[in-house]
N, C-alpha and C positions, 0 to 999 in steps of 0.2 A: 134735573139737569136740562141743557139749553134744547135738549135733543130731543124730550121731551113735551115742552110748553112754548115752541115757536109758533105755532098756528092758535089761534082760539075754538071755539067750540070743538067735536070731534076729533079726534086725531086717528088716521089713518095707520096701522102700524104694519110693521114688515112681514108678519104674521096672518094679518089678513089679505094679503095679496099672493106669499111665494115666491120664492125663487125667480118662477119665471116671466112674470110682471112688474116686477121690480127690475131687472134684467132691462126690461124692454121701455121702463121709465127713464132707467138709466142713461140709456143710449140715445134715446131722444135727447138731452139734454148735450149728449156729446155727438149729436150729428150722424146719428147710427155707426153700427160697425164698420171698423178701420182695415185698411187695406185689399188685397187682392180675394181672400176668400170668405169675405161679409160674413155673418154671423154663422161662428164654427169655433171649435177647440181652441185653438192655433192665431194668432197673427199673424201673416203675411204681408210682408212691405216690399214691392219691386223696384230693384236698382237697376243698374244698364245692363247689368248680365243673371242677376239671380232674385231670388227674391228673399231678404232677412227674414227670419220666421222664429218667434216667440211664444213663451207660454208660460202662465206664472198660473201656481194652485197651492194651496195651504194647508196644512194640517194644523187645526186646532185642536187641543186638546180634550176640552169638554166635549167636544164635538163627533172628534174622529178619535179618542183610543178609547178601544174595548178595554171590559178587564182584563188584569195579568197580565198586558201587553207590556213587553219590555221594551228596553229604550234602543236597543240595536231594529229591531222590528219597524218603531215611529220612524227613525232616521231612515232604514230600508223601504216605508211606504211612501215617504215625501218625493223620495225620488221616484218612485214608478209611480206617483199618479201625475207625474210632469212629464215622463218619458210615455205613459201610455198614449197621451192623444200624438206625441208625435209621430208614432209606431202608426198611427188611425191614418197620419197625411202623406207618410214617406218620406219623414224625414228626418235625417242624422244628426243626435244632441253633436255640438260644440262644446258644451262646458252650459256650469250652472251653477247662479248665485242664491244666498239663502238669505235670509232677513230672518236673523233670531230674536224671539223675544219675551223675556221669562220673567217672573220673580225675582226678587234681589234673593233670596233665604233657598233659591235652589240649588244642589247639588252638584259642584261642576262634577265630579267625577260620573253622574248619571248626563249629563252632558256630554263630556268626552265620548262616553259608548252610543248617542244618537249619532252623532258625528262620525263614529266610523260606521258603522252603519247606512249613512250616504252615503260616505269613501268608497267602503264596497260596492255598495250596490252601482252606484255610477262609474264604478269600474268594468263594470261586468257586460256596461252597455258603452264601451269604450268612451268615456268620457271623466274627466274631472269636476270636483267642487272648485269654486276657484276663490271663489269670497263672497261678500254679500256686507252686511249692516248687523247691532244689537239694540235692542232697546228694552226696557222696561213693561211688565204690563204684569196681569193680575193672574194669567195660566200662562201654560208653554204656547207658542204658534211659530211655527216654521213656516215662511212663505216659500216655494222656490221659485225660481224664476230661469227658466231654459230658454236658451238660444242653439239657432244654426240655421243654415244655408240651403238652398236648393233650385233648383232650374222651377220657374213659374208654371212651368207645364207638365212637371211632371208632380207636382202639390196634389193629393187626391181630398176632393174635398166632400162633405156631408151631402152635395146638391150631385147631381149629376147620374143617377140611378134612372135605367131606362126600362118601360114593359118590357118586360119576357127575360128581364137581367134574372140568375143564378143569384139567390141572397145565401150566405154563407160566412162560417163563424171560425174562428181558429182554435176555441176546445170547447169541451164542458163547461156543465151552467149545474148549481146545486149546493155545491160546496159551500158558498158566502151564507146562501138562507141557513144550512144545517148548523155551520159555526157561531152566527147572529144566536139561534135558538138554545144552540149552547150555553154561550155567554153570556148573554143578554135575560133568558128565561131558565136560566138554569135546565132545562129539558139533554140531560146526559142519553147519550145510544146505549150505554150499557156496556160499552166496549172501547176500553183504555186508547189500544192502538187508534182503531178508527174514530175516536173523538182528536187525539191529537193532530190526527192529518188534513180533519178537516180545520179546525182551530187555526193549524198551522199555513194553512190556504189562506184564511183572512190573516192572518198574521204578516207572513210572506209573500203576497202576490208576487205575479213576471208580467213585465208587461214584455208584448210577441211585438219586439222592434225588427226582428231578422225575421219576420216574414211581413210587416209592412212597409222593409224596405227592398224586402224582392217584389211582394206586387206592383211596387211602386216603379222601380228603376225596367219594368219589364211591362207596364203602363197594359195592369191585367184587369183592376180595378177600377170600376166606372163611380165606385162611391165607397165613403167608409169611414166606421165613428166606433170609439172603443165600447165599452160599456161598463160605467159607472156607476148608474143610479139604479140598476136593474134590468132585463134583458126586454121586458114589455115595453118602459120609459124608451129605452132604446131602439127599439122597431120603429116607434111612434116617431120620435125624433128623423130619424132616415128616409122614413116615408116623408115627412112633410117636408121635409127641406127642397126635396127633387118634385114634390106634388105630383106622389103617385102612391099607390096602395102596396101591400105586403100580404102573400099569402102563405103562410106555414103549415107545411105537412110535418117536417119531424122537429121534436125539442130534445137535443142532444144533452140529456143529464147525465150526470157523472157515477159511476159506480159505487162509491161511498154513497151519494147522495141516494141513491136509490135503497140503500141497506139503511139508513135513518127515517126516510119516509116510509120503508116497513114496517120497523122499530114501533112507529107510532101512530101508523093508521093515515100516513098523508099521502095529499097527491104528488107525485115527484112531479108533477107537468107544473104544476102550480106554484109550488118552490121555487123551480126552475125560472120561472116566467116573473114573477109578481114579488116573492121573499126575499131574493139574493140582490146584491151591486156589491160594486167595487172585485167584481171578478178580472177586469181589464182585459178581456179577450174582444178581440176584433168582429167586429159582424163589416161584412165586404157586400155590395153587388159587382158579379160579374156577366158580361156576356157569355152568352151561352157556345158560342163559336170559341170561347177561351177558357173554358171549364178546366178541359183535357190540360192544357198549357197553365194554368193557375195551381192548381193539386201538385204537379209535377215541380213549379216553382218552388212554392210552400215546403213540399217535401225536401228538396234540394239543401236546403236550410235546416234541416231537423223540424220541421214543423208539420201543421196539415189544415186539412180545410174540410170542415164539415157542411152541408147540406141543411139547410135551414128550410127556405122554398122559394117563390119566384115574385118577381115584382108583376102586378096586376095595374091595370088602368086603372081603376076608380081605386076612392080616395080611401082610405082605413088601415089596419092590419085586421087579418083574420086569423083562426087554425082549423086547418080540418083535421075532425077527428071522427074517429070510427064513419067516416064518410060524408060527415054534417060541417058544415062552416060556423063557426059560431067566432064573432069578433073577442079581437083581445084587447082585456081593457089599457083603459091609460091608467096604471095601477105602479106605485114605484115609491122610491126617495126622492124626496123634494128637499133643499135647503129651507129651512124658517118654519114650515109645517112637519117634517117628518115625513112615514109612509102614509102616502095615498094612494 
C-alpha cells in the first residue's frame, strides 16, 4: 500500500520512533500545539469570555481491550479516558461525541451494551453522549471526543509546578500492573475475590473529576496531568513540562496490590511505579502554604490527596528510599513500542 512505498530507499516506521516523536513530527507540520495550553491533554481555545476546551482519545480494540473484557466495561473506559484528562485541567465535560467504527458482520446487540455503557458512565459525570459519526473498518474503535467550557485562568495546566511545591496524587497505584499480570500472563494471586477486584480496577476505572474540579475552582493546584501510561511516564512528563525535578519519598500502593506482590516475590514499589497505567488518578503539585486548604478541599468532595514528595530544582525525578536517592527511570507505555 501507498503508505508503505512513498519514499525510496529506507523507510522510517512509526515503530522506530514512538509515540512521542512522532507526536512531535506531527506538530511541526501543524505549526506546534494549538491554543492557550500548548502541548497538554486538553485543547484550549480562548474566546472573549472563556476559553472552549476539547479532548478526543480512542479506544481501539486490538490495542486497548484486555481479555474477557466485556462490552459495557469498553463503552465505560472510552469515556473515562476523555473525562480523565479533563478532571487533570478543571474542567466540566458538556457533552460528548463518538465516532464508531466496526465491521460490517458485528453484533449490534454487543454494540447496544458498549453504548450504554458510555450512557452510564457519562452520566455519572453529569454529562450526555450526544452523537458522533459510523464508519467501517477492520476492528472496533470508538474515538470520543469531549467538550466544555472554562474561565482561561482557572485551566490547570501540566507547566506551572514551582520548587518546594507539594507533588501529590488522588489514590493508589498497583492495581492496573496486578490486573495486566493477571490477564495478560496468566499469573492468578490464588484468591478468587481479590483477583476480581483487581481485574475489575482495569476493567472499570473512575476518573476523580470532583476533585479536579474542586482544586480547580479553589485555584489549589499549580500543576496537573492524570496518569495513563504509568506513574514513572508520568512524574517525567510533570517535571519536564514546568522544567523542574521530582523528588519522592512515598509510593502510595494499594492494599490488594501489595497482597499480589507477596503472592509472588515482587517489589510493590516497582509495580507501582514502572507495571501499571491507565489507573487515571491525578498526580497534582501544590503549594505548600495550601496543603492544609487542598486535603480539606479534596476531602469535601469524597475524595483525598496523598503525599507523593516535593518539587526540587534540578532537572530529574528521583526516590529516596531507605535514605539513598536513586533516580526513577523513564520506564512505562508508550504507543507504537509498548512498555519501555
Amino acid at each position: 500500500m501507498w503508505r508503505h512505498n512513498i519514499y525510496s530507499g529506507d523507510v522510517l516506521k512509526v515503530s522506530d520512533i514512538g509515540e512521542v516523536k512522532l507526536i512531535n513530527k506531527l506538530f511541526s507540520i501543524m505549526g506546534g500545539p494549538g491554543g492557550i495550553t500548548g502541548f497538554d491533554d486538553v485543547v484550549a481555545v480562548k474566546t472573549d469570555r472563556v476559553a472552549v476546551v476539547v479532548k478526543t482519545d480512542s479506544f481501539v480494540e486490538s490495542a486497548d481491550r484486555l481479555p474477557g473484557m466485556p462490552p459495557e466495561a469498553i463503552g465505560h473506559k472510552t469515556v473515562v479516558m476523555n473525562v480523565s484528562d479533563f478532571a487533570a485541567k478543571g474542567v466540566k465535560p458538556m457533552g460528548m461525541l463518538v465516532s464508531l467504527a466496526v465491521p460490517p458482520d458485528t453484533d449490534v446487540g454487543f454494540l447496544e451494551i458498549i453504548y450504554k455503557g458510555m450512557v452510564k458512565a457519562a452520566a455519572s459525570y453529569g454529562f450526555r453522549v450526544m452523537g458522533g459519526d459510523t464508519s467501517t473498518s477492520r476492528e472496533l474503535i470508538l474515538a470520543g471526543f469531549l467538550f466544555g467550557v472554562q474561565k482561561p485562568d482557572l485551566i490547570v495546566q501540566r507547566r506551572g509546578a514551582k520548587t518546594g511545591d507539594i507533588v501529590a496524587t488522588t489514590g493508589f497505584f498497583g492495581d492496573t500492573a496486578c490486573a495486566y499480570m493477571i490477564l495478560l500472563k496468566h499469573m492468578s494471586p490464588g484468591d478468587q475475590v481479590l483477583e476480581r477486584r483487581l481485574v475489575n480496577h482495569a476493567y472499570f476505572p473512575e476518573a476523580r473529576l470532583k476533585e479536579g474540579l474542586a482544586l480547580a475552582s479553589h485555584r489549589l493546584a499549580s500543576a496537573a496531568i492524570d496518569c495513563s501510561d504509568g506513574l514513572a511516564v508520568t512524574l517525567h512528563q510533570l517535571a519536564e513540562a514546568s522544567c523542574v525535578g521530582i523528588l519522592i519519598d512515598n509510593v502510595p500502593v494499594s492494599p490488594d496490590a501489595k497482597k499480589y506482590a507477596e503472592y509472588y516475590g515482587l517489589d510493590p514499589v516497582e509495580l507501582a511505579l514502572y507495571r501499571g497505567g491507565e489507573e487515571f488518578e491525578l498526580v497534582v503539585t501544590i503549594p505548600e502554604e495550601k496543603w492544609y486548604e487542598a486535603c480539606k478541599v479534596v476531602e469535601s468532595v469524597g475524595g483525598r490527596l496523598l503525599r507523593l514528595g516535593r518539587v526540587v530544582s534540578r532537572i530529574g525525578v528521583f526516590i529516596n528510599m531507605d535514605g539513598e536517592e536513586k533516580p526513577v527511570k523513564l520506564k512505562g507505555w508508550e504507543h507504537f513500542k509498548g512498555w519501555v
